[in-house]
C-alpha positions in Angstrom: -9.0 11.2 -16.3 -7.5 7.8 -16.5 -4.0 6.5 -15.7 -2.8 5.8 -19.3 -4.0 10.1 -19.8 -1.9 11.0 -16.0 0.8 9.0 -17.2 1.0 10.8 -20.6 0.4 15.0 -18.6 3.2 17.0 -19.3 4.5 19.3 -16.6 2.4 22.4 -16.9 -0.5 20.6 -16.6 0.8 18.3 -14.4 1.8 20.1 -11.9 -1.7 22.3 -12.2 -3.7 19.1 -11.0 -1.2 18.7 -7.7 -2.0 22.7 -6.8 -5.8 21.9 -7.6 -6.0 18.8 -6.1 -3.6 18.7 -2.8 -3.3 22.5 -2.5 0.7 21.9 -3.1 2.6 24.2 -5.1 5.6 22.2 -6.8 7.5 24.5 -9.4 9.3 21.9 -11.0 10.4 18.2 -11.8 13.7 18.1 -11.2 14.4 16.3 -7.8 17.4 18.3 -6.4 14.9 21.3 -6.2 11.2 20.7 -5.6 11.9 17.1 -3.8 10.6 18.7 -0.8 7.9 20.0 -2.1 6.8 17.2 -4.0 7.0 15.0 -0.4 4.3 16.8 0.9 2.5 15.0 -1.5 3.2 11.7 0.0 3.0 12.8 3.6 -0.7 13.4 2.5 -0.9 9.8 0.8 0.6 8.6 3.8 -2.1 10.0 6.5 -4.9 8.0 3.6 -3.2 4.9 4.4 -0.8 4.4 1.5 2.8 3.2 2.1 4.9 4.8 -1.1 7.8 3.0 -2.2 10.5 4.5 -4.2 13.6 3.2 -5.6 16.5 5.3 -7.7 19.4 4.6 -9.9 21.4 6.1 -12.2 18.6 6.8 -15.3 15.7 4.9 -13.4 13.0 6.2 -11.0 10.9 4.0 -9.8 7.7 5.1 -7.6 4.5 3.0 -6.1 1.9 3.1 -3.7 1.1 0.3 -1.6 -2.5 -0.1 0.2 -2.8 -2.8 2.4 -6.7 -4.4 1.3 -8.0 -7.4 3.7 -4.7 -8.0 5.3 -3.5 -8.1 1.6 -1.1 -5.2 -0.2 -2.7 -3.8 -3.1 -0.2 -2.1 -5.9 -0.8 1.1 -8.0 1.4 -0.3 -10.9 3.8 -3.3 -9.7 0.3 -6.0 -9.6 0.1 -5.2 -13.7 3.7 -6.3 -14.0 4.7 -3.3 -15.3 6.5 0.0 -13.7 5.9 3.6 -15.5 9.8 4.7 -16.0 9.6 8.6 -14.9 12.4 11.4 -15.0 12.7 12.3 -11.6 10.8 11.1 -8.4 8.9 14.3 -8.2 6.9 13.6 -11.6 6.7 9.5 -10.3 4.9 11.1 -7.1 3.2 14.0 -8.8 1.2 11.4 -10.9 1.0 8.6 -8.4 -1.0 10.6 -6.7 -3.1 11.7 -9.6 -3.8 8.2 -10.3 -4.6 7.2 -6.7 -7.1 10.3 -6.7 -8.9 9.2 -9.8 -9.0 5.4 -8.6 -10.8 6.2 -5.2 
C-alpha cells in the first residue's frame, strides 16, 4: 500500500491496519476519546527513532515524522511541500504510521 492509498483509508479499515500492524486497539478518531490510545502509536515510532511533530488549531491538524538521516532530518510529508490536512490527530498518527511502515 502506498501513501496516496493510506491517505485516502477510511476509518474501519484504518484503524484495522494499526490493530494488525502495532497490536493497538484505537476505537475511534475523535481526539478527546482515543488520543491515548492513539499515542501509543507514537511512543512505538518514537523507540524506532522518529521524533513526531504535531501542531493544532481550530479546523487544522497537522502531524509529521521526523528521522534524523546522516546528521540531516528527513520529513514524512513537510520535504514535498505539502501537509495532508486530517480531522483529528489520532487519524494524522494512525496513518503516519502506516506510511512510515510501508516506506521502511
Amino acid at each position: 500500500m502506498n501513501r496516496k492509498e493510506i491517505l485516502q483509508l477510511e476509518e474501519d479499515k484504518l484503524l484495522k491496519l494499526i490493530m494488525e500492524n502495532f497490536n493497538i486497539k484505537i476505537k475511534g478518531l475523535e481526539d478527546r476519546k482515543y488520543l491515548t490510545q492513539a499515542w501509543l502509536v507514537v511512543e512505538k515510532l518514537m523507540l524506532k527513532g522518529w521524533r513526531i511533530d504535531i501542531e493544532t488549531k481550530i479546523n487544522y491538524k497537522k502531524v509529521d515524522g521526523i528521522l534524523m538521516t546522516n546528521g540531516r532530518p528527513e520529513t514524512v510529508f513537510a520535504q514535498y511541500g505539502r501537509l495532508p490536512k486530517f480531522n483529528s490527530v489520532v487519524e494524522g498518527i494512525c496513518k503516519l504510521a502506516l506510511i512510515i511502515l510501508a516506506e521502511e
